[in-house]
TORDREN-365578 format. One record per residue (C-alpha): x, y, z; residue in one letter. Coordinates in steps of 0.2 Angstrom, whole numbers. Example, Ala and Ser with C-alpha at 12.3 -4.5 7.8 and 13.67 -1.06 7.14 Angstrom:
2
62,-22,39,a
68,-5,36,s
END
This chain:
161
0,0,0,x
8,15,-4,x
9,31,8,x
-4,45,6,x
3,63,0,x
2,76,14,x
-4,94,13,x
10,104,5,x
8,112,19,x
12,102,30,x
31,100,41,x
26,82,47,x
14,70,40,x
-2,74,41,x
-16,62,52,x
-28,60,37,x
-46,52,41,x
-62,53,40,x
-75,60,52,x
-94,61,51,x
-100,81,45,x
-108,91,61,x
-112,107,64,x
-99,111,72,x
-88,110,56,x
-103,116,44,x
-93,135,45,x
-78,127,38,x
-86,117,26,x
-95,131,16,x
-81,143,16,x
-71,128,4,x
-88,126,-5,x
-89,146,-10,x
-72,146,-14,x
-74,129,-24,x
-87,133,-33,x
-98,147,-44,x
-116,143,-36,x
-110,134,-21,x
-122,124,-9,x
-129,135,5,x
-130,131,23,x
-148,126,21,x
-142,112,7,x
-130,105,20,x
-142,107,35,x
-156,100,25,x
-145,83,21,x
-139,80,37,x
-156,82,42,x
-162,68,30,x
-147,57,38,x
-137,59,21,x
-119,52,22,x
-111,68,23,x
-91,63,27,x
-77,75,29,x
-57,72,25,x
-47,80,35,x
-29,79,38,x
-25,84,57,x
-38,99,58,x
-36,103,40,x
-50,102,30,x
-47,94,13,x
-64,89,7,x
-81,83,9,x
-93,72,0,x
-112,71,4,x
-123,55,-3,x
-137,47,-5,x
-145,29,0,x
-159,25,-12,x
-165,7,-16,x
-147,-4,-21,x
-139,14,-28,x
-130,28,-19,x
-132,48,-26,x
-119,57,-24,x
-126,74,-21,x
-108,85,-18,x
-91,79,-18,x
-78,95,-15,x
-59,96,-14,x
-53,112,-4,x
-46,119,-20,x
-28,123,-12,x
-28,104,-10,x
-35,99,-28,x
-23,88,-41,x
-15,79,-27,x
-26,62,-24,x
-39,69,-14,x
-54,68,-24,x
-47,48,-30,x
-49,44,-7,x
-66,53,-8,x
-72,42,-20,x
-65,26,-15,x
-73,32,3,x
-87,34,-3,x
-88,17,-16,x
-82,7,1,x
-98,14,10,x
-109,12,-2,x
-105,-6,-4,x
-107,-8,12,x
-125,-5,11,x
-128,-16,-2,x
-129,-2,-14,x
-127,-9,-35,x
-125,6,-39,x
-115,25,-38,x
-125,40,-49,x
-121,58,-50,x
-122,71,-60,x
-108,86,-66,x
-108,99,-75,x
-104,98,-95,x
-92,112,-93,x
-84,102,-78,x
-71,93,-90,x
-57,90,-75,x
-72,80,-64,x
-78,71,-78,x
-59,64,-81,x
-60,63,-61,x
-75,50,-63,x
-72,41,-79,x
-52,38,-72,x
-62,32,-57,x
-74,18,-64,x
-88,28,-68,x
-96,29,-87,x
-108,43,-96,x
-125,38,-98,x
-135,52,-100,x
-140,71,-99,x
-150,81,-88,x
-155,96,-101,x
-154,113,-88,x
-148,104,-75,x
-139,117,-65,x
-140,135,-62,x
-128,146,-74,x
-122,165,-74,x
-135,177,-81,x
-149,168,-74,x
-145,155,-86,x
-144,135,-85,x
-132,121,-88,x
-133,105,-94,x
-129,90,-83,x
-117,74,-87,x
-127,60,-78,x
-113,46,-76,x
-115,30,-65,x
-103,15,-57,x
-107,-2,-55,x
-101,-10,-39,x
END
């Protein structure tokens, strides 16, 4: 098993894990979403997935925050509803332990299946996916919110597990 790359930031490795989303760390969590992101989730998105008992899992590396991903349990599939890398921690691996996370989790609830959408314009998280397992098989037509009041189209791509 190979090592896991450390915050550039860091002087001595890094304690990476995993820890369940709370309130507590909801503050933290969307200020990497605003920076991440043109129409970032809001507080109520977060609040309202918690709520629902989403799995909502943070990566952190000591008290760092490197990313988040939120997901959720249907009949034998798994959503993915958001997955964010802090973007000062983007291109090192991070999003690759996010995903296998979240694979891992949803195997263990006897999920078949991982969906999610991403934007058309998202070229990088569509390499991301498809370099990860998952293939392209379909469109959502005005899926997201644009500039201008606009809307974008969605990728809708799926895994088998």
């Amino acid at each position: 098993m190979s090592a896991l790359p450390t915050p550039p930031s860091a002087a001595t490795p890094a304690e990476v894990r995993f820890q369940a989303l709370t309130l507590a760390q909801l503050d933290a969590v969307l200020d990497v979403e605003q920076r991440a992101y043109s129409h970032p989730w809001t507080r109520g998105n977060f609040t309202d997935a918690m709520a629902s008992g989403y799995q909502a899992q943070l990566l952190m590396a000591d008290d760092q925050l490197l990313g988040y991903f939120v997901a959720m349990m249907g009949v034998d599939e798994v959503h993915l509803l958001n997955i964010t890398v802090a973007p000062e921690f983007q291109r090192q691996g991070w999003a690759r332990m996010l995903l296998d996370a979240l694979a891992l989790w949803a195997r263990g609830q006897g999920a078949q299946w991982l969906w999610l959408e991403v934007r058309m314009s998202n070229l990088r998280a569509q390499h991301i996916y498809q370099a990860n397992g998952f293939r392209r098989v379909g469109e959502r037509k005005r899926y997201y919110p644009a500039a201008g009041g606009e809307r974008e189209d969605a990728v809708v791509m799926s895994l088998a597990l």
